[in-house]
C-alpha positions in Angstrom: 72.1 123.7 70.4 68.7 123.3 72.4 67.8 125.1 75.3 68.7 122.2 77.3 72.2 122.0 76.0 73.1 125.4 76.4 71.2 125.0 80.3 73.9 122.2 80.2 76.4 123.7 79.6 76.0 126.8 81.6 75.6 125.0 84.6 78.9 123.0 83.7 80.6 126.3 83.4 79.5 127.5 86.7 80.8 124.1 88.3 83.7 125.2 86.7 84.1 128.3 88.1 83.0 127.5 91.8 85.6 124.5 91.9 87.8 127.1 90.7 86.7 130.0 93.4 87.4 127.1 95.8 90.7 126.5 95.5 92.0 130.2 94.3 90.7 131.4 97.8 92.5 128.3 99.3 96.2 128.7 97.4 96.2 131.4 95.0 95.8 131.1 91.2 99.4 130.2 91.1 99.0 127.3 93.5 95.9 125.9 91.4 96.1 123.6 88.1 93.5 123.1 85.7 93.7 119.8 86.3 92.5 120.5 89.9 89.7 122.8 88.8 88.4 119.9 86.2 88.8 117.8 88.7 86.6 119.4 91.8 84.3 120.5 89.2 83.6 116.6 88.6 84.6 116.9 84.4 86.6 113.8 83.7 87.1 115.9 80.1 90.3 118.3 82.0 90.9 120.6 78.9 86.9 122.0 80.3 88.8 125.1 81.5 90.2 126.1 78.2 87.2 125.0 76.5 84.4 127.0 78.8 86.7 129.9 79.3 89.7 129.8 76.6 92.4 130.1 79.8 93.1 130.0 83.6 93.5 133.9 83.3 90.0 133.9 81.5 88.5 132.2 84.3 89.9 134.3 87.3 88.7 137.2 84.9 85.3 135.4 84.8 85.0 134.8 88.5 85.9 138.5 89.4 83.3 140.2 86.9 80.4 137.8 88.5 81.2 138.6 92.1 81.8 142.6 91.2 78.3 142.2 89.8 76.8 140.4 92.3 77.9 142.8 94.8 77.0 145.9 92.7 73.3 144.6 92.4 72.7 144.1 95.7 74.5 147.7 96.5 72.0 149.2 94.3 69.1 147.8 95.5 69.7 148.3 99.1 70.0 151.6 98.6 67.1 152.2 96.7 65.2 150.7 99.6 66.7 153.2 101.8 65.9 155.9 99.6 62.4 154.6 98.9 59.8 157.2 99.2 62.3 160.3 99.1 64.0 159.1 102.7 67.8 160.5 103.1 69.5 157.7 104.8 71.6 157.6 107.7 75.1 157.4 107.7 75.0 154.0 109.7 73.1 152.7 106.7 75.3 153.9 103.9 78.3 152.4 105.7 76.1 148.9 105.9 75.0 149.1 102.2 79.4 149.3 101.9 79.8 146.6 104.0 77.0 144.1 103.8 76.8 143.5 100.3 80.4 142.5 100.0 79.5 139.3 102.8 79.2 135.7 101.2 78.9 137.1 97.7 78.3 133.8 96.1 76.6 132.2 99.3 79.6 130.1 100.4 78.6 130.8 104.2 81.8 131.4 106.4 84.0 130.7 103.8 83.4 133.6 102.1 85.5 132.7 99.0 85.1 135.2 96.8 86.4 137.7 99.4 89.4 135.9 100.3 90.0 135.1 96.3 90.0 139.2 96.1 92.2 139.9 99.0 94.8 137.5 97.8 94.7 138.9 93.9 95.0 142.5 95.2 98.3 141.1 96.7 99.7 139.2 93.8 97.4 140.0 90.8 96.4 143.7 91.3 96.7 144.5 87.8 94.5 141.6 86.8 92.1 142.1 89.3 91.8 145.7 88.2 91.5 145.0 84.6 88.7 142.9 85.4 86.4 145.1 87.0 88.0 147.9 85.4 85.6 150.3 86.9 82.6 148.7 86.1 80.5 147.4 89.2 80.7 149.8 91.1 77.8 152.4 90.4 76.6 151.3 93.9 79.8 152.0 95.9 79.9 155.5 94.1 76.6 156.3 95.1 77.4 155.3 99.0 80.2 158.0 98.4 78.3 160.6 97.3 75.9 160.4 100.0 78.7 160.2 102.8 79.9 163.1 101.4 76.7 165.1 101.8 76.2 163.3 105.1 79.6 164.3 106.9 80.7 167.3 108.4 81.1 170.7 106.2 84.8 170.4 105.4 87.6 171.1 102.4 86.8 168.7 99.4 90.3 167.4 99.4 90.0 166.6 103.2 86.6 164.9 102.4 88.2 162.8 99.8 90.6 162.2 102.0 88.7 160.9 104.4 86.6 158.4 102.3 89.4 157.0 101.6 90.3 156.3 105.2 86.9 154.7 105.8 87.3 152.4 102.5 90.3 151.4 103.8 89.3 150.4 107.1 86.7 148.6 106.1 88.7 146.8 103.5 91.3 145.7 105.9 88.3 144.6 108.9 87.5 142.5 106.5 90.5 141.1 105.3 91.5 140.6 109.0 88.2 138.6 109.8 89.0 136.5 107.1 92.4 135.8 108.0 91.1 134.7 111.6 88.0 132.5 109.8 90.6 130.7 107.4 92.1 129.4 110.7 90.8 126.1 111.5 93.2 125.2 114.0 91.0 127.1 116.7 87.4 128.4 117.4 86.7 131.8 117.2 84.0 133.8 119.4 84.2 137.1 117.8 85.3 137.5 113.6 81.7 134.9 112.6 79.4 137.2 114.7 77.1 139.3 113.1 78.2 141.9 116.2 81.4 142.0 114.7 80.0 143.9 111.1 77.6 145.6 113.4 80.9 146.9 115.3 82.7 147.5 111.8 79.7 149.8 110.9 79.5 151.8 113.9 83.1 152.6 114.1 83.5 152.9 110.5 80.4 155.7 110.8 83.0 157.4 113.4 85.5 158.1 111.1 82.9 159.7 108.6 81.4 161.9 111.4 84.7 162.5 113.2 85.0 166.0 114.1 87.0 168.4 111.8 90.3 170.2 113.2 90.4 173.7 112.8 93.0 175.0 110.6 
């Protein structure tokens, strides 16, 4: 095959798998048919997901790994910006490298797909969704760790832990909840598509990172 075929036919792959990213984030992988995929995608051929990706599992798998990556990528390389020139960056910063990267991954806008795709796999997919990043993509978010943890205040490991934890969490669900509120179209909303709102994330997010320690 010529470089124009296989241009070709990676571009009708990717069709595939944005039609796909679509309506997952929409109605679940459950609630989706190849038939539907082939369909948005504009292939009049509707065994295209099997033959581009061998199965609807394959795909999901597909679509996962590419916005792990994406996000990973553009972890990494905002943080070695920050660190550029030896500079130790701020805690506010680490907490935006966390968050921002992780906004419009594949430049859907407010839509923000691939985040809703991932909310609703962690809720009815986990183990899939796991498998599929299975620890790879995230040498960015580990290094965001490690430098909260020599940002924050002196305290017991464990608790440290602990408390990364509690400010992955909260972000994670922020999110989630923002876009709960932008998936309803039935009414405008003022505050989840501002830029303020992450801003706000950040800031309180840095909080729980810098709160104070409680004296055993």
């Amino acid at each position: 095959m010529g470089e124009s075929g296989s241009s070709n036919k990676k571009d009708a792959a990717n069709a595939v798998k944005l039609a796909a990213l679509r309506l997952f984030s929409e109605r679940g992988v459950d609630g989706v048919t190849v038939r539907e995929i082939a369909d948005l995608a504009g292939h009049k051929n509707h065994g295209s997901v099997a033959y581009y990706f061998g199965s609807k599992e394959a795909l999901v798998r597909a679509i996962v790994e590419d916005g792990a990556k994406i996000i990973d990528e553009r972890r990494v390389a905002m943080l070695d910006e920050l660190e550029a020139g030896g500079r130790k960056p701020t805690v506010r910063e680490v907490i935006d490298a966390i968050i921002y990267p992780s906004v419009d991954v594949m430049g859907e806008g407010d839509e923000d797909c691939y985040l809703r795709l991932t909310q609703i796999l962690h809720l009815t997919h986990q183990e899939l969704f796991e498998s599929a990043v299975a620890n790879r993509y995230n040498a960015g978010y580990q290094r965001c760790l490690a430098l909260l943890r020599e940002l924050m205040p002196p305290m017991p490991r464990e608790l440290a832990s602990q408390r990364l934890v509690f400010v992955g969490t909260y972000i994670a669900q922020i999110l989630a909840a923002r876009l709960t509120a932008l998936a309803d179209k039935s009414r405008p909303h003022t505050i989840w598509p501002s830029d303020r709102t992450l801003r706000h994330l950040s800031k309180t997010a840095a909080a729980i990172a810098m709160a104070p320690v409680e004296e055993a």
